[in-house]
C-alpha positions in Angstrom: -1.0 2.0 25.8 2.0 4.0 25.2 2.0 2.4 21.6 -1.2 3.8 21.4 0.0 7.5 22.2 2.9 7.3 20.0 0.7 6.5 17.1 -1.8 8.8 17.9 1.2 11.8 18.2 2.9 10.4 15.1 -0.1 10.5 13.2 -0.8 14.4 13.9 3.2 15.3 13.7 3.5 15.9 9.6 6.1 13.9 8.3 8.7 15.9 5.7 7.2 16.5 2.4 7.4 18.2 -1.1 3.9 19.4 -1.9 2.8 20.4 -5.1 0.9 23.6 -5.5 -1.0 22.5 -8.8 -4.4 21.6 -9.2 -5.1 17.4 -7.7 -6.9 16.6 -10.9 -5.9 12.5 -9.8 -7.7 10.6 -7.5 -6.5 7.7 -5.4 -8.3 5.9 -2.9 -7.6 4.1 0.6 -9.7 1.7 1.8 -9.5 0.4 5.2 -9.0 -3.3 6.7 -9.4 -4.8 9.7 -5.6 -4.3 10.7 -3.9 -2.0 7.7 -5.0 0.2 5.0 -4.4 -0.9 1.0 -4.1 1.7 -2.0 -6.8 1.9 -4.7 -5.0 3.1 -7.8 -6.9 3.8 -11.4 -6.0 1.7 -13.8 -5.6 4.2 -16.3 -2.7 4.5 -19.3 0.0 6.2 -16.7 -0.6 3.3 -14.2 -1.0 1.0 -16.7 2.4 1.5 -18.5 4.2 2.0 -14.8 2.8 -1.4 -13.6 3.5 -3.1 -17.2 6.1 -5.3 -15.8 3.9 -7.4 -13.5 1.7 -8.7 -17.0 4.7 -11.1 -17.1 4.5 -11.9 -13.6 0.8 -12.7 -14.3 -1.5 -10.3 -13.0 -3.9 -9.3 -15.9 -3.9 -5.5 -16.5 -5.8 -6.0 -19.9 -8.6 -7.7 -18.1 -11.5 -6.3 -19.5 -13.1 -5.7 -15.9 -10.4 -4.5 -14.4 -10.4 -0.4 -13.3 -8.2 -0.5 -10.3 -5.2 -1.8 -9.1 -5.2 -2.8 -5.2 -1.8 -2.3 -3.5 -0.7 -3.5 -0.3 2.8 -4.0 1.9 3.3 -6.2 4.8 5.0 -8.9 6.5 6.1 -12.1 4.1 4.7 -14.9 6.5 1.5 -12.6 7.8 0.3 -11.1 4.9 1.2 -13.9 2.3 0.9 -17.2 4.4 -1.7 -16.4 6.6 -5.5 -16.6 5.0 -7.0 -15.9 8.2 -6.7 -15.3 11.9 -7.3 -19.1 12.5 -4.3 -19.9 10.5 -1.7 -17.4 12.7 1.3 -19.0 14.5 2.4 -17.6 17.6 5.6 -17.9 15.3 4.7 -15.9 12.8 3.3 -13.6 14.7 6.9 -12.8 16.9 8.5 -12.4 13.2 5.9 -9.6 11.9 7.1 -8.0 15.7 11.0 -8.4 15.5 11.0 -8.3 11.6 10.3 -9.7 8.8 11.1 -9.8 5.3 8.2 -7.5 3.5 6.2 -8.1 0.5 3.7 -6.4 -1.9 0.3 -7.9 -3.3 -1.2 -6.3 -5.9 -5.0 -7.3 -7.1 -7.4 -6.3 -10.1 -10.7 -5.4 -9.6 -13.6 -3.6 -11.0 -16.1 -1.6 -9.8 -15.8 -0.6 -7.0 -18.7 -1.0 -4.0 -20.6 1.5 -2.5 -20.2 0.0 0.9 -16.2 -0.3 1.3 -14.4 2.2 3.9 -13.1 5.2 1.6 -11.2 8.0 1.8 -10.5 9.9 -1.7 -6.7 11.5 -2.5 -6.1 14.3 -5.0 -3.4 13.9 -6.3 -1.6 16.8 -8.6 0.0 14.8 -12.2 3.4 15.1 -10.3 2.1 13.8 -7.3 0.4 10.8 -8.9 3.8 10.2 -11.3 5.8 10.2 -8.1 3.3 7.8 -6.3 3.2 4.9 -9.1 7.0 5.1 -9.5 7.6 4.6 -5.7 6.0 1.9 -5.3 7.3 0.3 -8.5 10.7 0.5 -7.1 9.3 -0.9 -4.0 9.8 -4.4 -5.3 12.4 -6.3 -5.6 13.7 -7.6 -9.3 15.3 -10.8 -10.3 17.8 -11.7 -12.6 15.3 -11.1 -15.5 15.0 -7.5 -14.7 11.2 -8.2 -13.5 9.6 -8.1 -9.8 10.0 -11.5 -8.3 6.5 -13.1 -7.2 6.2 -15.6 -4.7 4.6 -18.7 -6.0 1.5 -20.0 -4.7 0.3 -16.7 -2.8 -2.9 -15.4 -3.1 -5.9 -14.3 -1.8 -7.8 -14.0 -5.4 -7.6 -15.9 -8.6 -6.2 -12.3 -9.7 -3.9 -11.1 -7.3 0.1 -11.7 -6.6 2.6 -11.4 -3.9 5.9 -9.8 -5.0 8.5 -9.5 -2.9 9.6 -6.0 -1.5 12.4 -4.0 -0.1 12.9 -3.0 3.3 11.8 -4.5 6.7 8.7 -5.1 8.5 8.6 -4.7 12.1 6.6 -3.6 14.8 7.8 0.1 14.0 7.8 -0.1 10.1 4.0 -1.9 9.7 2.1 -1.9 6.5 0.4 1.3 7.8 3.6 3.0 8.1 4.6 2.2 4.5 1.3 3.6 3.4 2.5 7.0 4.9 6.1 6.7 3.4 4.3 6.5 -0.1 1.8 9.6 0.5 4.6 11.3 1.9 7.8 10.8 -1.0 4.6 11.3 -3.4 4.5 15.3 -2.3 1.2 14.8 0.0 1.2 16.2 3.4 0.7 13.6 6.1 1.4 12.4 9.4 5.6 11.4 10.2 4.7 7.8 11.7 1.1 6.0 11.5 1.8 2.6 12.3 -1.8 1.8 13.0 -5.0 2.2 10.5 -6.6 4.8 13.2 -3.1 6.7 12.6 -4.2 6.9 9.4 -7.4 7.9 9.5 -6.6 10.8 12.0 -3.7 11.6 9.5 -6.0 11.8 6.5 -8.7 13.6 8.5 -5.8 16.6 9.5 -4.3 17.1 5.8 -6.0 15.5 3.1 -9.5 15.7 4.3 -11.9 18.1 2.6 
């Protein structure tokens, strides 16, 4: 319960910030899970060109379906070695409370359906330049210069896990990280939303129309 209320009061308390007064002529979109909220990002020429370095890694920007990138951070052995709930250690689990090392998946996809959970960013050209370069220097880099990927990770034939800097914890989630990126990107938003409702109260009090 008290986790609960901090959430809540961290999700309406705006985190620091350096908006942008132009015009949000970019759109990126959230889309909501069952525990944790990914990024939608066009897979236009900026994006493209920032998220170049992961063709080597495998993941298929020129695919000619492909119009968004999917991002999402979270805990090594719960995002990346756990397909589903069935398949969760009590183990595992402890280490996504205590800490974990963290990593990034990243997915093409096309369309997108009419039916998935969305809430729509403007983003000014600044804001959106700021937001693709964050969460390229998310990830970690190996000795070739290029984002390490974990081998044998995936939900998708088209998606990757990369590992990530920084910690996951019970205080630093994947819905936390999401707020970090909004925030360093110039979007005003709330200073800790550890949970996806702290999100979706966050978005509803400054980025909502």
């Amino acid at each position: 319960m008290l986790y609960l209320v901090a959430a809540i009061i961290g999700a309406v308390v705006p985190g620091p910030s350096d908006p942008d007064s132009g015009a949000g002529t970019r759109e990126v979109l959230l889309v909501s899970g069952p525990i944790h909220y990914d990024l939608l990002l066009p897979l236009d020429t900026l994006s493209a060109a920032r998220f170049a370095p992961l063709i080597q890694k495998g993941i298929n920007l020129a695919h000619p379906e492909a119009e968004w990138l999917v991002i999402g951070w979270g805990a090594q052995d719960f995002y990346a070695q756990t397909p589903t709930y069935r398949d969760l250690s009590l183990s595992t689990l402890w280490r996504g409370i205590i800490g974990d090392n963290s990593v990034l998946r990243v997915d093409i996809i096309g369309a997108i359906r009419d039916d998935l959970p969305l809430r729509r960013l403007k983003l000014t050209e600044s804001n959106y330049a700021r937001l693709l370069g964050n969460i390229m220097g998310t990830l970690q880099v190996g000795p070739d210069g290029l984002p390490v990927r974990l081998d044998g990770a995936g939900f998708t034939p088209t998606d990757g896990f990369f590992m990530a800097k920084g910690r996951f914890n019970i205080l630093r989630t994947c819905n936390v990280w999401i707020g970090e990126q909004l925030r360093a990107a110039g979007l005003r938003f709330g200073l800790w939303t550890p949970m996806p409702l702290s999100v979706s109260l966050s978005f509803d009090l400054y980025q909502g129309d």
